[in-house]
Every structure is written in C-alpha cells, then in structure tokens.
VOKOLDO-408388 format. One record per residue (C-alpha): residue in three letters; x, y, z. Coordinates in pm, whole numbers, plus 50000, padded with zeros to 5 digits. Layout:
residues N
AlaXYZ;...
end
This chain:
residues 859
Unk726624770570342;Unk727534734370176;Unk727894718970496;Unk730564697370616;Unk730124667270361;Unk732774676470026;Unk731334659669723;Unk733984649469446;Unk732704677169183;Unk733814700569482;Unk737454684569518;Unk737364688169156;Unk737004721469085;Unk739314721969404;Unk742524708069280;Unk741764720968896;Unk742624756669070;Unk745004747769306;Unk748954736569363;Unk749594734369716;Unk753374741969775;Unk753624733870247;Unk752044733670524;Unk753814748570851;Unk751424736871142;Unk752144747971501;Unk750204733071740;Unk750624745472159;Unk748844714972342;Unk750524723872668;Unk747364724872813;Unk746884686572708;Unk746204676773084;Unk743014698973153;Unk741144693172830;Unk739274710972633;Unk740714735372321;Unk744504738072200;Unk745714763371964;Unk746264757371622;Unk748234780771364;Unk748374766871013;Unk750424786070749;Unk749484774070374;Unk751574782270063;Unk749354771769740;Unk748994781769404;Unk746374791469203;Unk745814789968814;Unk743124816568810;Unk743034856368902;Unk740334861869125;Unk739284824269167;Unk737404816769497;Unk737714785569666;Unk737894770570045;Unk740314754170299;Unk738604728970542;Unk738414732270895;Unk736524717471220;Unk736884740571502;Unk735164759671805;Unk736494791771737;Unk738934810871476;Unk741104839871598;Unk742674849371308;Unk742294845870861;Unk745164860570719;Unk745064854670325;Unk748154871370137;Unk748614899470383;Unk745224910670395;Unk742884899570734;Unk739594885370659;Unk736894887570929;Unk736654851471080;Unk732514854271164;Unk732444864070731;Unk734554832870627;Unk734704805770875;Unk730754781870884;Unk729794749170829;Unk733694736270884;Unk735024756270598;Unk736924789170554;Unk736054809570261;Unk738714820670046;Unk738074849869845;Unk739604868669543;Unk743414847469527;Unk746404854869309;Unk746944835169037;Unk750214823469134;Unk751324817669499;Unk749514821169812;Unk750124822570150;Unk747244816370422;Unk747544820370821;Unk744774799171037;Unk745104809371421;Unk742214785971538;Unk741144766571853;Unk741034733071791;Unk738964712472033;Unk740454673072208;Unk738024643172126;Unk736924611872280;Unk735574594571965;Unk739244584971815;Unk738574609371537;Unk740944637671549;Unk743154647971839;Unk741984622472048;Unk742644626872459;Unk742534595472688;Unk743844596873058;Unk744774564573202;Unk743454554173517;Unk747064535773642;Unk749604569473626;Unk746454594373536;Unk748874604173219;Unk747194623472957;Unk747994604772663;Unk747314616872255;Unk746954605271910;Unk745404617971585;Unk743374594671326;Unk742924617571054;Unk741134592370763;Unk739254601970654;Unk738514636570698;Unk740004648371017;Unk742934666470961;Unk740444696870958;Unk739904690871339;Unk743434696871441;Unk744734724771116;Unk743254738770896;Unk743444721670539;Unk743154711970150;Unk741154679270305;Unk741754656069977;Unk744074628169861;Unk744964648969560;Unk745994680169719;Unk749784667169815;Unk751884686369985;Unk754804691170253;Unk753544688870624;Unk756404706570888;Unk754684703871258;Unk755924725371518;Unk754524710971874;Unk754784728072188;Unk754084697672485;Unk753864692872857;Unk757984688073036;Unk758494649073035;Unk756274642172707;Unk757174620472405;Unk756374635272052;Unk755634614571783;Unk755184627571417;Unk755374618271023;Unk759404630071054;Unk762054619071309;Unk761764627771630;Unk763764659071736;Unk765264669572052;Unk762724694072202;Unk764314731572309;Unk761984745372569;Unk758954721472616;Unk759074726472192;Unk759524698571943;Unk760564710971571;Unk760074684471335;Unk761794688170960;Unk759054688970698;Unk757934659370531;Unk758324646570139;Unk754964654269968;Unk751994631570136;Unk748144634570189;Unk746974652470470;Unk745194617570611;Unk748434604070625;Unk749704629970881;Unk750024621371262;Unk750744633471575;Unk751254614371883;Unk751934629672216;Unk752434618972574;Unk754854602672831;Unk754614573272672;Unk756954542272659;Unk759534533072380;Unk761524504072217;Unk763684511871926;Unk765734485771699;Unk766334489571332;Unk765894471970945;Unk768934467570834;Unk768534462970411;Unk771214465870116;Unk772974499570171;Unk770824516270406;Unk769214512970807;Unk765774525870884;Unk765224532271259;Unk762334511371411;Unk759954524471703;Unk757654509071920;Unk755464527072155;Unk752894520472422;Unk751444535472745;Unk753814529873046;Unk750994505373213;Unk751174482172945;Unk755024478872862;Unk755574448173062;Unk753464432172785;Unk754694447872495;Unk756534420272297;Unk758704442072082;Unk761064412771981;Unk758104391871817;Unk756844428471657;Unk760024435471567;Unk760624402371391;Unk757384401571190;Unk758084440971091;Unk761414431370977;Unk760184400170739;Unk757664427870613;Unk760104449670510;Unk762594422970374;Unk759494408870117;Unk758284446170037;Unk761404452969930;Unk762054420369671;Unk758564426669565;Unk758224460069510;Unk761794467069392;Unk761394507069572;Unk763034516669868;Unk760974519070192;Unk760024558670136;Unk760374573170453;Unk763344581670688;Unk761894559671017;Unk759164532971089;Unk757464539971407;Unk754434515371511;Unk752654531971800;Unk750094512872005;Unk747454538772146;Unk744144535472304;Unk740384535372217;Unk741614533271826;Unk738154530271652;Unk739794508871320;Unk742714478371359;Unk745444503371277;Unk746264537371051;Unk748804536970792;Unk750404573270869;Unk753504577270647;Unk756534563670891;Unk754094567671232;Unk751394539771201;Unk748734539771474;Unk747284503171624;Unk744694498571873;Unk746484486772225;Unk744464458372226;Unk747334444572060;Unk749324447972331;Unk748184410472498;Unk748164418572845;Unk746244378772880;Unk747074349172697;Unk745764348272354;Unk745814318372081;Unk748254317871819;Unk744814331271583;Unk745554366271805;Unk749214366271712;Unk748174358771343;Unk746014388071317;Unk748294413471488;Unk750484401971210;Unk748754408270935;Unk748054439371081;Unk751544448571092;Unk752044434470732;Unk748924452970639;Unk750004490270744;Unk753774483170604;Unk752474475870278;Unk750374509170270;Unk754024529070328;Unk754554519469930;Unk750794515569812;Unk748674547469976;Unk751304569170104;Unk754614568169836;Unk751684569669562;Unk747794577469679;Unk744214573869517;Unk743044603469382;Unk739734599969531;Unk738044579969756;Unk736444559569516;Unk740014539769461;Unk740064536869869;Unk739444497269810;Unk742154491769557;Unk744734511669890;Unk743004486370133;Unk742874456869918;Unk746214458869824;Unk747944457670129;Unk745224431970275;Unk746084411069937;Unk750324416069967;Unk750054413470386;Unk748804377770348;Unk750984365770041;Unk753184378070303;Unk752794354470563;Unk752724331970305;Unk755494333370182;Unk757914353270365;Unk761024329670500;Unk760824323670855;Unk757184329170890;Unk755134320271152;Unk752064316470941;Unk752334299370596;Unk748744289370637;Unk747604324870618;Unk745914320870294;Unk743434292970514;Unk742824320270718;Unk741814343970482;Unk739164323070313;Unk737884313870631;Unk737824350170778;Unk738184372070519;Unk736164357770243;Unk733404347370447;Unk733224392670615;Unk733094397370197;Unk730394369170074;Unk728284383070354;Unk728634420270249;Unk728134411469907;Unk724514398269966;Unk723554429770153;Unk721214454269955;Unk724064479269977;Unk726224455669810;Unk728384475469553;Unk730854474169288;Unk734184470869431;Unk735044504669225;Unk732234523869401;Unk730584555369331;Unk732014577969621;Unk730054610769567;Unk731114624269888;Unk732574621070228;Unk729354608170362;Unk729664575170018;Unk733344572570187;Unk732624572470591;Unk730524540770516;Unk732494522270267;Unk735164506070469;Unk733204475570423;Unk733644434570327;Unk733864446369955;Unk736444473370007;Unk738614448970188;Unk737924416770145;Unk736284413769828;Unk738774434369665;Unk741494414169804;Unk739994382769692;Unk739714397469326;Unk743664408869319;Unk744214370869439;Unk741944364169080;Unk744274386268935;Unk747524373869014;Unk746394339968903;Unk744954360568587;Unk747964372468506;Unk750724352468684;Unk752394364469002;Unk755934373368882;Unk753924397468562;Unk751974412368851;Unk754784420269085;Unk756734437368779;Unk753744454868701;Unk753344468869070;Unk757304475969008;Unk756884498568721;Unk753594515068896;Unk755424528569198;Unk758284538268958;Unk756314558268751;Unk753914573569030;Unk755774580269332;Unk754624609669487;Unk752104613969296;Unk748484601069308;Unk746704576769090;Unk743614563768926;Unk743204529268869;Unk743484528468531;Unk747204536668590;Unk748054499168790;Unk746004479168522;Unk748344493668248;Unk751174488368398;Unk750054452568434;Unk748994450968102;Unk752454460767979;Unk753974436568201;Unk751804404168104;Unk750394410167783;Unk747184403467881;Unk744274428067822;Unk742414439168109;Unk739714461268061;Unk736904428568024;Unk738014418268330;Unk738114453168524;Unk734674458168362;Unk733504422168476;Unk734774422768825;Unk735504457468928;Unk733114476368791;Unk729794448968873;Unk727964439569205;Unk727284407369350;Unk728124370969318;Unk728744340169141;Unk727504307069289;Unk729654274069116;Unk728604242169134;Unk729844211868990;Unk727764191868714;Unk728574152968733;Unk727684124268493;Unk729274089268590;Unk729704061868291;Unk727964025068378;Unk731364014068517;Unk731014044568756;Unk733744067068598;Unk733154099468516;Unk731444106068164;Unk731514144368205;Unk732544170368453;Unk731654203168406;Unk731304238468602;Unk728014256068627;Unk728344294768708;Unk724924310668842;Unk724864348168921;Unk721534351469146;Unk719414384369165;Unk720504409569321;Unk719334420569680;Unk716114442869659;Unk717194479369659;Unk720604472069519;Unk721704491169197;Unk723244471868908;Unk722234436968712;Unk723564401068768;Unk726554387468582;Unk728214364368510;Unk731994365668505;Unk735594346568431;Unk737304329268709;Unk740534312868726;Unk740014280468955;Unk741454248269063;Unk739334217869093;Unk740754197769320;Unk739944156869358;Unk739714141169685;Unk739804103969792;Unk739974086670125;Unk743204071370246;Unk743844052570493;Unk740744075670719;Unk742434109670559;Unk740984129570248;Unk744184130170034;Unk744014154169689;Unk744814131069437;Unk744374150769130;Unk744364191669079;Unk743304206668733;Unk743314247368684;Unk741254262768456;Unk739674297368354;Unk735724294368384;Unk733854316168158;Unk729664320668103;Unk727054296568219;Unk728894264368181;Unk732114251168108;Unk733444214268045;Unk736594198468225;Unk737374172068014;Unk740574160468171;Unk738004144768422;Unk736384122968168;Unk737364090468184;Unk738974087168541;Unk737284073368855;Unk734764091969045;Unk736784109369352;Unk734934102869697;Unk735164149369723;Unk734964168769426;Unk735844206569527;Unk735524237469345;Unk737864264869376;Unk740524243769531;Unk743434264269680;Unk740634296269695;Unk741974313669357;Unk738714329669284;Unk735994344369452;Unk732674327669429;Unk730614306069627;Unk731094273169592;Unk728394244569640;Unk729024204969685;Unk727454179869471;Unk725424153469693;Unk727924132069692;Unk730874152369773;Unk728744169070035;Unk727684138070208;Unk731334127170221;Unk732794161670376;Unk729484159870635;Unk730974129670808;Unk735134134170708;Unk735584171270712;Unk737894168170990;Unk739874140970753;Unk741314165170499;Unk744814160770532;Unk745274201870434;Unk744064235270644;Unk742844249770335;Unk740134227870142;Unk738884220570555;Unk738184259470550;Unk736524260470220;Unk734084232570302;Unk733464248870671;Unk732974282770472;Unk730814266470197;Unk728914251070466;Unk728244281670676;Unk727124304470371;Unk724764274270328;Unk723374279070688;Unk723134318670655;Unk721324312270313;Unk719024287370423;Unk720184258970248;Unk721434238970506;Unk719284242870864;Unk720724257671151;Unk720224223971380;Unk722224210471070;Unk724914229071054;Unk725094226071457;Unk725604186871389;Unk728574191871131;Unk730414215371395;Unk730344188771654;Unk731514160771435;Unk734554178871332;Unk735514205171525;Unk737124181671797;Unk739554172871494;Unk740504204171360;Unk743634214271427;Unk743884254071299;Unk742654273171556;Unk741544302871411;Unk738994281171216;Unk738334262371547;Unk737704298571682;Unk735524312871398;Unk733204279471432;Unk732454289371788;Unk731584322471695;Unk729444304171406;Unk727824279571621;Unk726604304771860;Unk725274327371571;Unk723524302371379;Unk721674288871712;Unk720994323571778;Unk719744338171455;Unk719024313971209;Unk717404282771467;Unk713614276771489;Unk713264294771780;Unk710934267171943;Unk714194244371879;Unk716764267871949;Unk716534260072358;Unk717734226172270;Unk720614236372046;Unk721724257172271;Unk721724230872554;Unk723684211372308;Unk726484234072235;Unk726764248172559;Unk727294207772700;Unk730214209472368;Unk731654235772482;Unk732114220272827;Unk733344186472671;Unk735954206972457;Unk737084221872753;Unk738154194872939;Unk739194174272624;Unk741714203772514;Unk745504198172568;Unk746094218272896;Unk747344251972817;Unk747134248572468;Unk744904273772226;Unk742334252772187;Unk741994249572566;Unk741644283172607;Unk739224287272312;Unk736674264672440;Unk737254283572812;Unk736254311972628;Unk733424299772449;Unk731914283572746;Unk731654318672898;Unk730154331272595;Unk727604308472611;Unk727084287972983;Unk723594286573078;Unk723024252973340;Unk723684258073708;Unk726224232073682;Unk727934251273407;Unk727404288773563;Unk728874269673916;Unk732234260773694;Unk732274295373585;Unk732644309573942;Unk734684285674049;Unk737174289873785;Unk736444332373874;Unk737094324574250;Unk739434299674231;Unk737194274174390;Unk737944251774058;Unk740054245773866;Unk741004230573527;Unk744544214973453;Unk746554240173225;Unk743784266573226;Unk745594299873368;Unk742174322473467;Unk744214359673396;Unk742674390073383;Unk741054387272998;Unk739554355673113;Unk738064364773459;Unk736084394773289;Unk734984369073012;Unk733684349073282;Unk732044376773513;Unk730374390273196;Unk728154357473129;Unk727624353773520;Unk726274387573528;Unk724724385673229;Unk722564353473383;Unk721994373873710;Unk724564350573913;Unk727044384973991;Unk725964419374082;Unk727234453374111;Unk729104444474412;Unk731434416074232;Unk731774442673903;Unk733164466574173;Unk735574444974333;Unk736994427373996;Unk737234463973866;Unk739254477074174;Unk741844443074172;Unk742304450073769;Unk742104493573794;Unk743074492573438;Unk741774509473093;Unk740574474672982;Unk739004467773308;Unk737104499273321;Unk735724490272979;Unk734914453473098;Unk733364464673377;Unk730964487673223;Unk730264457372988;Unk729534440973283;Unk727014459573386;Unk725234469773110;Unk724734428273110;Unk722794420973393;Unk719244411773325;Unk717134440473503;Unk715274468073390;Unk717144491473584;Unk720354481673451;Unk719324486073087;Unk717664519173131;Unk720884530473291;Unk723214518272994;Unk720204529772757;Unk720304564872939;Unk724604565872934;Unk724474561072530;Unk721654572272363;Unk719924603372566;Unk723234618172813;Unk724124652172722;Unk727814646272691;Unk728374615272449;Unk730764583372653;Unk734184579372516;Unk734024558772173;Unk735114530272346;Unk733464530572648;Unk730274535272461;Unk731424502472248;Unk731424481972561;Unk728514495472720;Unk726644487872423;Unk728064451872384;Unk726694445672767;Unk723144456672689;Unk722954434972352;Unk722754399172522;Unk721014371372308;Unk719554354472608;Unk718194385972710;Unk715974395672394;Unk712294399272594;Unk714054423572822;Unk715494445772556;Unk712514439672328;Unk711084475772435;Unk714064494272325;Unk713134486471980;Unk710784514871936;Unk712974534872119;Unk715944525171871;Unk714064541671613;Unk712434572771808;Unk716164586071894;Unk717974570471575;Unk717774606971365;Unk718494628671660;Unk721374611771767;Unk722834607071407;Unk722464644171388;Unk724434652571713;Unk727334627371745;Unk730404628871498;Unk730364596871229;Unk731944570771473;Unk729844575671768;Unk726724578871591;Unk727404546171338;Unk728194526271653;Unk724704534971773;Unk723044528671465;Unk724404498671362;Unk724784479671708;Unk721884491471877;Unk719514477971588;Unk717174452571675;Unk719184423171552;Unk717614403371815;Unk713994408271739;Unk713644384771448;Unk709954389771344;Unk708274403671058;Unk707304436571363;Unk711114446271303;Unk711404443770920;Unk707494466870962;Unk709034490871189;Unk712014494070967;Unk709754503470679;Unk707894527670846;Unk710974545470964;Unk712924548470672;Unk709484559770498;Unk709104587870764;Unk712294598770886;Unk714044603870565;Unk717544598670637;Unk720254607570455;Unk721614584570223;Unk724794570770447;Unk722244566470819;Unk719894547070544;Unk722324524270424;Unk723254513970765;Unk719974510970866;Unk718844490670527;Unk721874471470596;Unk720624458470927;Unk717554452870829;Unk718604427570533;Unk720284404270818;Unk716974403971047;Unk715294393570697;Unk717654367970633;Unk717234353570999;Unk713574354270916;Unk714634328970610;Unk717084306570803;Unk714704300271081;Unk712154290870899;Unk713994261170644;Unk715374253471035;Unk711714249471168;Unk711094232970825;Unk713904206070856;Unk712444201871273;Unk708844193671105;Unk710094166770847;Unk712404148171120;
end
C-alpha cells in the first residue's frame, strides 16, 4: 500500500476525478472521560467525472466497522490499510460513502486531542487538524482543494460545552446538531468539547454583528482577560474590513484557549484554537501582550486569506502564513488605538532575525517550495515560510505601493472566494492594480534560495564630504547540500543618515531607492557631509543583511543606545547579532556591545531577545576556555539590571528572569532562594507562580533543590503548568540518575508522554552548564533516533529529533557522528532534513568559537 504520506501527483489525479458535494460527520464521544476510541460515522456525497474510476478517502483509525459505497458494503479488512480506504468501481456522477470507524483520543495535539486537568479532573477536547489530521477523527478527501460542506453531529457528556466551525446549538439529549458549514478545507474544521468556561461580546461593523467567544478551562478563567482580547479582536476586525473591502465570512468568531497546543494558534474557519499559555496566569512584560496580539491579528487575518479562499496545495502554505504574519503586524501598526505601533521594530528584531537564520541552513529553500508530499509539508513551517515570506510581501508593498496592493488583495478575494488559489492568481491581481509587472520579481525572490548581504561603499572628498555613496549587493554561496545557485536580486530600501545631537542619534536625511545587481550609486549623497551612522535598509523595507561601514559601526558600538527611534536600534542589534552567529564579530565582542546598551534600551522585547542572545552567544559561539569568564560577566549584569530596573516594571522582571536563567555564584544561587522562600526580597519584584518555577528550575538545575522542594512547589501550585514545570524541574538536576530517568520517560517508555509533558521534560535534561553530564547521550541520540521516528506520530517524534540533538557538544566528534549516521541509517528525506539542519548550527558554533578564541589570542 502507498503508505500514509499523499504526494501532490496523488491529490492530483485526486481532485481531477472528483467534486465533493458534504460531509455529514457524527461523532459519539460520550465516552470522552475514560479514554481510549470514540465512534466516528462519516457520510460523503462526491462526484466523479469517470465510470469505473478508482480512487481513495483518507483515514487514521484503529478499527473500521462499516464501508458502505453507493449502497453496496465493501469488506473493511479488503479496503481499509496504510490510513486509506480504497474506493473501487464509482459512478460517474454522484456518490455517496458511509465510514462507521473507531477513531482513537491523542496526547500529541494532533487530532482529537484529550487532556484532563489536574484542578476539577475535567476531561477537556480539541482537534488540530493541519495538516493532515482530519483523517484521525472522519474519514476524508484530506486536501486543500477538495472543498466542501462540513455538518457535525456530536453526541457529549451532560454539562459539556461544544464548540464547532458553525454556531453553537442547543443540545437535545446529551446531542449537539450543528448547521452545515459554507464550503471550507477539511484542515480548517474543528471541534472543541468539554465543560469549559465562556465570555461572549460582539463586533459590531456597518450593517451587521458577529458574535464573539472566548473560551478557557474553568481553572484558568480568573486570568482570562477577555476585555483586552476582546479589544485587540475588535481593532482586527475593524482594519480587515477597510483593507480587504469583504465581509468577515463566517456567521461567529470564537477564540478558544486549549491546552498542550503544539503551534501558537490554528486558524479554524470562525473557531480558532490558541495555546493556554496565553492565558497569563503570572505577570508577563508588555513583549507577552505584544505577541498574544499578533497572534490574535495573525489567525483573524487567515478567516479572509486561507479559509474564505485556500492554497491549492501545500506548496502556497507560506504565501497563507505570510500573509496574515505580513497584514497582523501592519496591523498593530497601524490600527487606531493600538497598543503597539512599534510592531514593525519587533518584527525585524524577532521575526527577521527566526528568517536570516533559516535562510543560512542547508535546507534553506525557495520561499515557493517544492512540497512533494505531506512529509515536504510537516517540516516546512519554518523561518522562510513565515518570516521570510512576510519580509518579502513587506518588499512588495513598497514594490508596488500599499494602497495598489490592498486593491489588489480586494479584487483577489472578490474573484476567489470559496474557491482555492495558486499564486499566480494574487500577483495578477496586483499586477492589474499597479501596473507593475511581476513575474522578474516572483522569479527573483520567490522562486530563489538564500540571501543578499548590503553593504555600503563610501568615498569622502578632501574637505571630508562625501564624493560617492554607493550600495554593494553580495549574494554568498549557498550552504553545502542546499539546491539552487546564488543571486542577486532588486530591493526597495531606505538609506537612512544619522548624526549625533545633543548625545542622541537623530536621522537627518532618508533617501529610498530600488537596488538592482552588484552595485548601485546614490548620488543624492554626493556632495553633503559625512553622517556620524550611515544605515542600510532604514525603516526594514527589504530583506537582506545589512553590514556597517567602519565608521558607522564604530559609532553604533559605543551610541547604540542613543538612537532616538526603536527601529534603526533593532536593526543595528540584529545586524550585530547575525555578525556574532557568522563569525564576524566575536562572541566576547558582542557580549561587550550588550552591556553598553542594553541598560538604555527602552523596548523591551528587544531588551528581552538580547538576554536570550547574550546567553546563546556565551554558550555556543564563546572560546570555550573564555566562555567561564563571560559567563561570570553576564550573570554579575544580570544581577546589576535587576536591582537597577524600575520596581515592577518589565524590565525588572526581565532581568529577574534572566538571572534565573543563568545564576551560577553562591551569592547569586543564595538570592535565588531567598527570593523562592521569601527570605529576600527585591522592591517591586512580585515572586508569582511563573517566577518561583523559573527560579527552582536553575536551583535544581545547579544541585541547590531536590526532589523534595519539586514536590512541595508542585503540591502548593497543583496546576497543568506546574505539573509541566515540575517535570522540567527534575529532568534538571545534575545526576546521572535523574537524566537516565528523563532519558528513559522520552526516548525508550512504551507509551509515548503527553506532547507537552515530553516538551518540558526534554527542556530540563538539555542544560548548558550541564554538557559533560549529558555528553553520553550523544551516541545514544543517534542509536534510538530511527526507531523512535518510526513509532511516534510527526510532533512527538520531531520534538525528539530536533531538541534532543547534541547542540551542546560543539566538536568536530558531533559533526563525525552526524556523518556517519545519516550515511548508515538512511532516513527519509523529512528525519534528514531535521537532522542536517541541526547539524549546520553545531558547525556554525564550531566557526564562531573559533574567530572568538581568535579575537582572545590577539588581545
């Protein structure tokens, strides 16, 4: 049989033969409290071009009672293998098709996923369907192509809450009847089930009301801020609606907050999943609040662009994600009343920096990829899918000029809704609405790997003004083992001038420009004094990285905290931190530029991101002779910031928190329990239930708590989140026995953890300070690494591959042992790109550590 992976020429064939008319799905999970199987009945009405044609509906399930295809019974041990059910002999014209199945609960947040919460022992559901798990739960046409209507009938425990693509009905008998949905993809379908806890409100636009839902276990509504969700979905739809001229296509909005969500969130039509984490049960910095939002933003947008009109296949998944990562942050922008018109600093400095590291991976791809299959897809929600591709509509909209683009998104869900799309079909409709042509630039950018490296070229006159200015575009080789050729491309980019005023760096001059080939000449610099910062990509139109001249570099090294803007700040820290991970600029370096400026910098989710930086660097990229001392150093900084930060403020907090992350002196390990016991204290700092685990992690982690204080923190916070902490916990402390235990829980126990639980476990044993202990596991990393691949479903087994990799072991015996796996083991082509993937950031360590020890030598 083909297996379980559908390749495109498959779906193909599939939807050449086939119309598919409804789905009726009724699903009896009154036995949702014991586990286990539910019943599944799936009735299909489809039509067929051909006579006779054969094809298959899609299905993952222990058992099938019954295959009825137009009247006739087919044997269920003939048909149903390998997750599909063979369909023999149809009519040309309609069909009708009966599953009776039993479907099986999951723990791995793919499916019909089954948690239980410790606090009221509810049984609590949700499906994640993307991307092909609707086959787990009914069977199914499992393609973006195959549209059709979706009516759920849902038979559910007395006292439950059910939660679908329709509104909610009143239930008759324990049974909830939903009406049947406008034509969508099956990933977009959802079903949520459980006693859980509701807020409703409404948007209230030009003519019409859409009902608003918010939902959430019981145990976490007293932190459920539904005004502040509320307020941001409401500016959301507000903007949508301007820009995209379409009404909001669905007859509700329901946001539902469940738990152990693998991804941020799921864009089901009018019933959009989000992890719980959301749900700030501790205080957070405004940087939280910031990405919840764009969150929200991001899974609003995808009502219009993924679910009103769809990809036809996978390989347009990044112009879906893109999209709505693109609009979610013009958004914030822009939207009146929002919180967050800085957004676009945070993108560049989050965002950008997740895609410029993906991009120099040896799986780096064209942003159009090649999906061949499910397996190309499961591995492709990547830095290029999102953040790349988001980066490159930004390109475009300066390309082509904001108001052409929104009319040209306008006419695109005009002429497509319902239907699905290539891309071809947005890029004329944006060609018709700017003039411009733009199959050079889909070729150049969307259809090419890699990228482009800009640095300014700068000839002063005798009297020191500038005699020429001009851009230099490089496009370096591409990693080994990655397909396609370097090019170069066009970019539309601001250069922005920067002098010192009065201690600030002020822009005093801005000039945008379209850079084509290997150099081009800005001759409205000529002439005009040199400016103490010269800076590339100015306001972050284009996506490239950008390098400093000396002199501008030298200036930002000691004033980078002076820009008088969030935004050019976040491209020099960015610039500067692609330096570090390329080798350019040491580790002990970089260290020296985050402590003169971070005191100074006020946006705190770049504040945050450079403590996550700092650490990395001193961990990976540091000679590791050296990197005792830089550690010492930051973890002294970290201290300092703590007690310098405004009490109760973010950046208070953020230093609290990277001070656990990173404590190592008895004097520092003794503030940590005192804060945890309450024996200290610092003015402003609240120590709440996020924040004691953060600290009882690092003090177990350095062997100064045991088992004993794990227990007792975990029975005063008997919570979801602190069984997770707790496991993190210990899976942390620094003994053989406790990392053969979390080694044994993940890797070689029969049943597999829940996909969470196995998250933090995993998190506990991977502890930088602890890299001799764990050093044996390498071998074992690769010894199990096919077997459990084999047996786990895709998130449970990528987990394991990906996090469990040596990252720690930065010596040439990893990059060997790599080599000699990937020769022998022969993994398929999605477990190899993981692994290759991990191996390309051990051999960039390798690089960065040794221009570090370089830099230590010449000092």
């Amino acid at each position: 049989m083909p297996g379980t992976n559908l390749t495109r020429d498959e779906a193909r064939r599939r939807a050449h033969l086939l119309t598919v008319d409804s789905y009726a799905v009724d699903l009896d999970l009154s036995g949702a409290k014991e586990g286990g199987t539910f019943r599944s009945v799936t009735v299909v009405r489809f039509d067929s071009s051909e006579a006779g044609a054969e094809t298959f509906i899609d299905l993952v399930a222990p058992g099938v009672a019954e295959v009825t295809l137009n009247g006739a019974s087919l044997d269920p041990a003939e048909v149903f293998a390998d997750s599909r059910i063979a369909l023999p002999s149809l009519r040309e014209g309609r069909n009708e098709l009966t599953v009776v199945a039993d479907c099986a609960y999951t723990n791995s947040g793919e499916g019909l996923h089954r948690f239980v919460d410790p606090v009221d022992k509810e049984t609590y559901l949700y499906t994640q369907f993307e991307v092909p798990d609707a086959r787990r739960v009914f069977a199914s046409f499992e393609q973006p192509d195959l549209k059709a209507s979706f009516q759920f009938t849902v038979k559910a425990p007395a006292g439950w809450t059910v939660v679908s693509n329709s509104p909610t009905p009143e239930p008759v008998d324990g049974v909830w009847t939903f009406e049947a949905t406008p034509r969508i993809s099956s990933y977009i379908t959802a079903l949520i089930a459980g006693p859980y806890h509701a807020v409703h409100s409404t948007w209230e636009g030009e003519g019409r009301s859409v009902p608003l839902g918010l939902y959430c276990r019981p145990s976490l509504a007293e932190h459920l801020d539904a005004d502040a969700i509320f307020e941001v979905t409401r500016q959301g739809f507000d903007w949508f609606q301007e820009k995209f001229d379409h009404d909001y296509p669905f007859a509700k909005y329901d946001q539902l907050f469940v738990p152990e969500f693998n991804a941020g969130a799921m864009e089901n039509a009018g019933a959009v999943t989000i992890r719980d984490q959301y749900v700030f049960r501790s205080k957070v910095t405004d940087a939280s609040y910031e990405l919840r939002a764009e969150t929200i933003l991001h899974e609003l947008a995808h009502m219009w662009f993924g679910d009103l009109v769809t990809m036809e296949w996978w390989n347009d998944l990044w112009l879906n994600e893109s999209f709505a990562t693109y609009t979610s942050i013009a958004c914030q922008a822009a939207a009146p009343g929002s919180r967050w018109p800085h957004s676009w600093t945070t993108f560049a400095n989050s965002m950008k920096t997740w895609a410029y590291r993906q991009d120099q991976l040896p799986s780096t791809h064209p942003i159009m990829a090649e999906i061949r299959d499910l397996d190309d897809v499961l591995v492709n929600f990547d830095g290029i899918t999102y953040a790349k591709g988001a980066s490159v509509l930004k390109q475009l909209v300066a390309y082509v000029g904001e108001d052409a683009f929104f009319r040209g998104v306008q006419t695109y869900f005009k002429r497509h809704a319902w239907s699905n799309t290539r891309l071809t079909d947005l890029l004329g409709a944006l060609e018709e609405t700017s003039g411009r042509d733009l199959k050079a630039w889909s070729q150049a950018w969307l259809e090419t790997a890699g990228i482009n490296v800009l640095r300014p070229e700068i000839t002063l006159a005798d009297d020191g003004t500038i005699a020429s200015l001009a851009v230099r575009q490089e496009a370096p080789a591409l990693p080994e083992g990655a397909q396609g050729e370097p090019v170069l491309r066009p970019h539309r980019i601001a250069i922005g001038a920067y002098d010192l005023r009065d201690g600030r760096l002020v822009r005093t001059d801005r000039v945008e420009l379209d850079v084509d080939g290997e150099l081009t000449e800005v001759p409205q610099f000529a002439g005009k004094a040199r400016p103490a910062v010269v800076l590339l990509n100015d306001d972050d139109l284009s996506y490239a990285k950008v390098r400093l001249d000396p002199e501008s570099l030298a200036v930002v090294t000691e004033h980078i905290a002076d820009f008088t803007e969030s935004l050019p700040r976040a491209l020099s820290w960015a610039s500067a931190w692609d330096m570090t991970r390329d080798g350019e600029l040491p580790a002990r370096d970089y260290l020296d530029l985050v402590l003169s400026g971070i005191g100074r910098e006020t946006d705190i989710g770049v504040v945050q991101s450079l403590h996550r930086q700092a650490k990395l660097a001193l961990d990976l990229y540091a000679d590791p002779a050296w990197r005792p001392a830089g550690l010492a150093r930051w973890s002294e900084a970290t201290v300092e910031g703590l007690r310098a930060a405004t009490p109760g403020g973010d950046h208070q907090l953020a230093w609290a928190r990277a001070l656990a992350a990173t404590a190592r002196t008895d004097e520092q390990l003794d503030l940590l329990a005192g804060l945890l016991d309450g024996s200290a204290s610092v003015d402003g700092l609240v120590v709440d239930d996020e924040l004691r685990w953060a600290l009882l992690e690092r003090l177990a982690a350095t062997g100064r708590a045991d088992g004993a204080a794990i227990d007792a923190e975990l029975a005063r916070d008997a919570t979801a989140a602190g069984e997770r902490h707790a496991a993190t916990c210990r899976a942390a402390i620094p003994t053989e026995q406790a990392k053969a235990a979390a080694w044994a829980a993940v890797v070689e126990a029969a049943e597999p953890l829940p996909n969470a639980v196995q998250e933090a476990v995993i998190d506990g044993f991977v502890q930088a300070d602890q890299r001799d202990l764990i050093a044996p596991y390498a071998d074992r990393y690769f010894a199990a690494l096919k077997g459990v691949w084999e047996s786990r479903s895709h998130e449970l087994a990528q987990q394991i591959a990906v996090r469990l990799y040596p990252t720690l072991q930065v010596a040439p015996g990893t990059l060997e042992a790599t080599d000699a796996w990937l020769a022998s083991a022969g993994p398929g082509a999605a477990l190899r790109r993981l692994v290759t993937e991990e191996r390309a950031g051990v051999e960039r360590a390798l690089r960065a550590a040794a221009a570090d020890r370089a830099a230590g030598e010449r000092a």
